[in-house]
Each structure stands twice: as structure tokens, then as C-alpha cells.
C-alpha positions in Angstrom: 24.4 32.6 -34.9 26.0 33.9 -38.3 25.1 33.0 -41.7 27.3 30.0 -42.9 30.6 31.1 -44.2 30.4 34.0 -42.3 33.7 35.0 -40.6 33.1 34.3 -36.5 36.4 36.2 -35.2 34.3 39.4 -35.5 30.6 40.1 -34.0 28.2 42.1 -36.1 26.3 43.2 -33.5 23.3 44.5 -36.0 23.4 40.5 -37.6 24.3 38.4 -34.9 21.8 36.6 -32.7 21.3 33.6 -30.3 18.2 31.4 -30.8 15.6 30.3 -28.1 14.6 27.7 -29.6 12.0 26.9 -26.5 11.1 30.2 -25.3 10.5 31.4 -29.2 12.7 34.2 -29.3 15.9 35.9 -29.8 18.5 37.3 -27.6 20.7 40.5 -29.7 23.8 41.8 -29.0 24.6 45.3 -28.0 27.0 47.2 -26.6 25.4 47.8 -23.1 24.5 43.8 -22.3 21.9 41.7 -24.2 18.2 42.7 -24.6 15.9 40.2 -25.7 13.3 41.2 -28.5 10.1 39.4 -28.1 9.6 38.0 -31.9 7.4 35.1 -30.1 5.2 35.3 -33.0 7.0 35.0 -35.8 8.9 32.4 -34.2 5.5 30.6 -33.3 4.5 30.9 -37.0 8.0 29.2 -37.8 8.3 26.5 -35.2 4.2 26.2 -36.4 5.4 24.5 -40.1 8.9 24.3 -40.0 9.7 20.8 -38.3 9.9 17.5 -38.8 5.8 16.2 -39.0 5.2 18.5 -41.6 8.3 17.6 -43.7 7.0 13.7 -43.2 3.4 14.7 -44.0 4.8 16.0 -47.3 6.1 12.6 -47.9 9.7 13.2 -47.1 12.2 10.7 -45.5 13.4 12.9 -42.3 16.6 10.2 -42.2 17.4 10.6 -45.4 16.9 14.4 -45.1 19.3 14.8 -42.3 21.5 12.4 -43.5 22.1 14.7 -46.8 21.5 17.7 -45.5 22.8 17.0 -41.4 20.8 16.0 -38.5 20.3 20.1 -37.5 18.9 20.7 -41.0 15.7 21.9 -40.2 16.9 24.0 -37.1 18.9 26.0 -39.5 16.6 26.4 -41.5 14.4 27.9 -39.6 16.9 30.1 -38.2 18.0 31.2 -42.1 14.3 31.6 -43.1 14.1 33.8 -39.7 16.9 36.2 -40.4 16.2 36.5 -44.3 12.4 37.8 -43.2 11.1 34.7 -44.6 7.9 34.7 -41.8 4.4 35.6 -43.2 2.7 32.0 -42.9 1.8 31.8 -46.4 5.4 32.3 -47.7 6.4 29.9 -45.4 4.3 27.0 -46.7 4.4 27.8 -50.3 8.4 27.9 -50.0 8.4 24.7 -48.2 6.1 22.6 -50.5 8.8 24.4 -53.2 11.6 22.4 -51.9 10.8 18.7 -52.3 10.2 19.0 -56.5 13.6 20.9 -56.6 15.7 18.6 -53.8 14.1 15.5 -54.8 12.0 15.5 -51.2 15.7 16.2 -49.1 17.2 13.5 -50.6 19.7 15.6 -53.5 22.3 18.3 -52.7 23.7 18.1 -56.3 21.4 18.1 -59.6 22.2 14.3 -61.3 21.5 15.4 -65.1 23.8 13.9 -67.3 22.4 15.7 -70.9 23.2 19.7 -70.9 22.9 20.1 -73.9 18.7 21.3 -73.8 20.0 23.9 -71.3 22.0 27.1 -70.9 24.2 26.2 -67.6 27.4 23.7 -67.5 28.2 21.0 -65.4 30.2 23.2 -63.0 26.8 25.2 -62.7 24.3 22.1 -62.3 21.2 22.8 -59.6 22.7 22.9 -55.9 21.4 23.2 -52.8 17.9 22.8 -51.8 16.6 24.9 -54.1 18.8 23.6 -56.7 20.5 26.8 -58.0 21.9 26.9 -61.3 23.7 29.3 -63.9 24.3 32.7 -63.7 21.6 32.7 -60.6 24.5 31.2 -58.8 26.7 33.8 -59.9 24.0 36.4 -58.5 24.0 34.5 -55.0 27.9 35.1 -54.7 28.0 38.5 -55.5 25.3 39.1 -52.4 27.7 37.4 -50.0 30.9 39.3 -50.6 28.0 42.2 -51.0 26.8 41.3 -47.5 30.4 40.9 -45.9 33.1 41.6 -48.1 35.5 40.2 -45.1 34.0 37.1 -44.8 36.0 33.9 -44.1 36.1 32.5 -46.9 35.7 35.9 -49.9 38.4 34.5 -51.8 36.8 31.2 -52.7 33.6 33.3 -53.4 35.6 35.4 -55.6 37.0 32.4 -57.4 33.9 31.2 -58.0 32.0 34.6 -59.2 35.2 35.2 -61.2 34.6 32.6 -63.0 31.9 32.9 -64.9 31.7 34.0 -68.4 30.5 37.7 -69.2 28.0 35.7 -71.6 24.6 35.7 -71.0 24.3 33.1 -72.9 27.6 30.6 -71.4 27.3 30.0 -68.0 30.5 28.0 -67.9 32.4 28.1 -65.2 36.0 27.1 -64.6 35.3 26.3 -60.6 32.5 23.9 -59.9 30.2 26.7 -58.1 27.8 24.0 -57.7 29.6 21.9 -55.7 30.7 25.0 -53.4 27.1 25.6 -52.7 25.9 22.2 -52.2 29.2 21.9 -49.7 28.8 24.9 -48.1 25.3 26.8 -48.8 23.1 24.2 -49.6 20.1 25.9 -47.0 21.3 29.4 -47.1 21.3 29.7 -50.8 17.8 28.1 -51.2 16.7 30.7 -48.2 18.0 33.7 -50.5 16.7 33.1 -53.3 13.0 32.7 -52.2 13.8 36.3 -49.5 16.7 38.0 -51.8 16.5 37.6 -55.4 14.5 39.7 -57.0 12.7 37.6 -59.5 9.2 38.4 -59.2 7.6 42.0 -61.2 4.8 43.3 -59.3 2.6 45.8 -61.3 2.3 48.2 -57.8 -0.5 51.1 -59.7 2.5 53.1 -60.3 4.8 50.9 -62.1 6.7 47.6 -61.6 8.6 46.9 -59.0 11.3 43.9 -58.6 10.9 41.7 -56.0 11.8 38.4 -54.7 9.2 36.0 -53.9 8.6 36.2 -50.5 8.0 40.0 -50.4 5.5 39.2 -54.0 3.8 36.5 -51.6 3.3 38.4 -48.9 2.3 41.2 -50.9 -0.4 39.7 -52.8 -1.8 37.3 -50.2 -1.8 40.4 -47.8 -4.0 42.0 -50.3 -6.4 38.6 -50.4 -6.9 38.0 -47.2 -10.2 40.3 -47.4 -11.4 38.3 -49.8 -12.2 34.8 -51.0 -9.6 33.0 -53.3 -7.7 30.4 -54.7 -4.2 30.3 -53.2 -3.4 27.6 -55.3 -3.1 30.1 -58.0 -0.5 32.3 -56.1 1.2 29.1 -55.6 1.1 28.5 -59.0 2.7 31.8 -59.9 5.4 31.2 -57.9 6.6 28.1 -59.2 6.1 29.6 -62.8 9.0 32.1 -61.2 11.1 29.3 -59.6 10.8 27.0 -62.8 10.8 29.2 -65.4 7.8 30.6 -67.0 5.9 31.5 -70.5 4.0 34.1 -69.4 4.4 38.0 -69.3 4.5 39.3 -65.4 1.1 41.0 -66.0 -0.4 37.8 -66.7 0.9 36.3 -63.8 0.0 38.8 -61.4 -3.6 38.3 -62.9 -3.3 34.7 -62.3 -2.1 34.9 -58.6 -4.6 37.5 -57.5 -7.6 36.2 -59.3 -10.6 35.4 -56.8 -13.3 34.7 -58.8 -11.9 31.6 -60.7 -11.6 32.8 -64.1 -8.4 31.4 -64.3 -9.0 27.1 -64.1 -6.1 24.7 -63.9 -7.8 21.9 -66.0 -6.9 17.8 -65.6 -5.0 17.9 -68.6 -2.2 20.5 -67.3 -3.8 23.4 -68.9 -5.5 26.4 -68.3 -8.8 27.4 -69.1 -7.8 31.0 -70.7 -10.4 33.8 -70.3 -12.6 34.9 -73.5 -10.4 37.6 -75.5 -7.3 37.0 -73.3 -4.4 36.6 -75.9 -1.7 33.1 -75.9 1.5 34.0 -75.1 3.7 31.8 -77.4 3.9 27.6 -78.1 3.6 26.3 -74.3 0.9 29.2 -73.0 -0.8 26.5 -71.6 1.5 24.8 -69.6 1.8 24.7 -65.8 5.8 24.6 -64.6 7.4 21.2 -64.4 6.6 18.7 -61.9 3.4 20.2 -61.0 1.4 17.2 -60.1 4.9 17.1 -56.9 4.6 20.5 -56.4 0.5 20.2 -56.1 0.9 17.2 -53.6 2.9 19.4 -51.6 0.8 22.2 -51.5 -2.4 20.9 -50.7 -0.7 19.5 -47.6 0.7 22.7 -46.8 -2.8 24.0 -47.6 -4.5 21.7 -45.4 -2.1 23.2 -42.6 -2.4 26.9 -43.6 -6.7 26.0 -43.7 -7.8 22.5 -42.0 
């Protein structure tokens, strides 16, 4: 099984993969036959929260999901989330209660906003895909796939589209509609990057920062906390501060999401209760990312999974 768009006349032996889907594994390729690597736990933790009664206990219409997305939706997305690395348990959840704010519970491929004018992306650059990409960050996804396989089927669309954007930070216009390529074509694999490939989270490592997308900052930090009692409600927090944008400095976040002892309070009215001495950081310090009472809903389900 390829990645989507991914050209199928030739085998990439290091990439290419068959699903058990039953026997929670993988068969590789090689050379001298096929050896099957036993991944059973990883696969487990998948087929554990990737399927259809936890989409449904999240609230989400499957119908409707498969009828936007196609009826193998959630198959493929558990094979995407398996070969972009996406399996320590609490990345999985938090990545999954993610999706229903940003795809409107399954139910959007395209973003429907009429009014750009409060943002910095076009039309032709509207949210796609589950995870609703917009902007240059669509830009960023093309560049990995020609990155990825430069002889992939179908480069010179994905050229077309990375071509044209503007060299503007500031002008994400494009004269192809890139959304509508990823929504066609990428809805699942693009959302699936982003949370494994793009590096959008800083992590303050002792000796330094270090970029790094969200899954490897999740797994990071709640590898870290698992010796000790906290509030993963706040690392969820954090990263939908990264998916949604956010008015806090990295440090501050990273103090947020690794915080066990409650110092940092998400209060009723959408705010936070800020430590003595611990400086604002601008005219919305307080605020908690859009759509948080969604993205909460989600993850106490998923927390309830993760927990009982």
C-alpha cells in the first residue's frame, strides 16, 4: 500500500507494505521473498481507537463520514497514521479528538468561509482535508511530496500547485486552487502529515530547542509524564494552541503541557488562571484556541478511552 498519489508502476521496497488488517501486522517487501515484521502492538494500539465506535462515541455520523470522505476512510487512515509513525496511544487520541473541530465531525472536505478578509490565505488556499490545511502550510505539504518521491505520478500537478504560491509571506494567493487538490486527492494523508511531519511544535530539550511536529512533542512529553501524576488535558491543550494558532511563547506552552501539579487552571469562563509573577503575553493571553468547548467534548471521550 503506497501513499496516495504515489506512482504504483514502481515498488519501493523500503515504503511499500501490505496490511493485515486481522492478524495486526505487516507483510514487507524484499528482494529475497516477503518477511513479515511482527508490529502486533502498534497495530493493536491502532485498531484499539481508530474505528468506527470511537468516531460515533465522539458524536460523529460514520454515514456521513464515509460518504465525504469514502466508505474505507478509516482503514486508510489507520494505515496513513501507521506508516507516518503516528502510534504512541496518547498521540493517537489527542489527534483524533483534533479532527472533528477542524472537519466539522467528518462531514467537510473543503473550509465553507465566505469572508477572507480577517485572514492571511485566499480562496484557492481555504482549510482542506481533514485537518483543514490552509496557506502557505499547504505549500509546505507539497514540497514534502515531490521531497518524498520526486517521480511520483502525479509531480507536475504538485509542481503547479507549489509553483504557485506567492514568495510573500504575507500573500498566500494562489493561481491553482491547492485546496481543492488536497481535499480531492489528500484529504487523509495531508491531515496525517501535518500532525507526524510538520514541524510546528518548539521543545525546550536542556540544550536548546528543537523543531518538532506534534506527534514526536506528544510523545515526548507524555513519555516523560507517565512517572508522574498530571493533567493530560493540558498537553492536549497545547496542542491545539499549535493546530489553531496560538498567543503564547513556546516556553510557556511547554510549561503548560508538562505541568503536574495544576498550577496552570482552565477556568469556566475560557481563561486561565495565570501563576503569581508569570508575565501576559499580549491582548488574548488568556484565551484557549477556538472551538474549545468541541475540541474538550472530544477529548474527554478520548480520555475516558485512554483512562476508564
Amino acid at each position: 500500500m503506497n501513499k496516495e498519489g504515489q506512482d504504483e508502476e514502481e515498488l519501493d521496497k523500503e515504503k511499500s507494505y501490505m496490511v493485515c488488517l486481522t492478524g495486526c501486522g505487516i507483510i514487507y517487501f524484499v528482494d529475497s521473498g516477503q518477511i513479515i515484521k511482527d508490529f502486533a502492538e502498534d497495530f493493536a494500539t491502532l485498531n484499539r481507537y481508530v474505528n468506527e465506535e470511537i468516531f460515533e462515541k465522539m458524536g460523529w455520523n460514520v454515514e456521513n463520514f464515509k460518504a465525504t470522505y469514502g466508505v474505507d476512510v478509516i482503514e486508510k487512515l489507520k494505515e496513513c497514521m501507521y506508516q507516518y509513525g503516528i502510534t504512541n496511544r496518547y498521540s493517537i487520541c489527542m489527534f483524533l479528538a483534533t479532527l472533528g473541530t477542524e472537519s466539522g465531525d467528518g462531514t467537510k472536505l473543503l473550509e465553507d468561509r465566505t469572508d477572507f478578509s480577517a485572514v492571511t490565505y485566499e480562496p484557492h488556499t481555504r482549510g482542506a482535508g481533514l485537518m483543514q490545511l490552509t496557506g502557505l502550510v499547504q505549500k509546505a505539504f507539497f514540497e514534502y511530496l515531490l521531497a518524498e518521491n520526486p517521480n511520483r505520478k502525479d509531480k507536475d500537478d504538485l509542481n503547479d500547485m507549489k509553483n504557485g504560491f506567492s514568495t510573500s509571506q504575507n500573500n498566500c494567493d494562489n493561481s491553482e486552487d491547492s485546496a481543492d487538490y488536497i481535499a480531492k486527492n489528500y484529504a487523509i494523508e495531508s491531515a496525517v502529515w501535518y500532525w507526524a511531519s510538520y514541524n510546528k511544535c518548539t521543545y525546550d530539550t536542556g540544550n536548546g530547542n528543537q523543531e518538532m511536529p506534534l506527534n514526536e512533542y506528544i510523545s515526548t512529553i507524555t513519555k516523560k509524564e507517565e512517572q508522574q501524576e498530571v493533567d493530560y488535558k493540558n498537553v492536549f491543550l497545547v496542542s491545539q494552541y499549535y493546530v489553531n494558532g496560538s498567543p503564547w511563547k513556546p516556553e510557556r506552552l511547554q510549561k503548560i503541557a508538562e505541568c503536574a501539579d495544576g498550577t496552570y487552571n482552565i477556568g469556566n469562563n475560557l481563561t486561565f488562571t495565570l501563576p503569581q509573577g508569570d508575565p501576559d503575553a499580549g491582548f488574548h493571553f488568556g484565551d484557549l484556541p477556538n472551538g474549545w468547548n468541541e475540541r474538550a467534548q472530544d477529548w474527554q471521550e478520548m480520555e475516558y478511552e485512554l483512562f476508564g
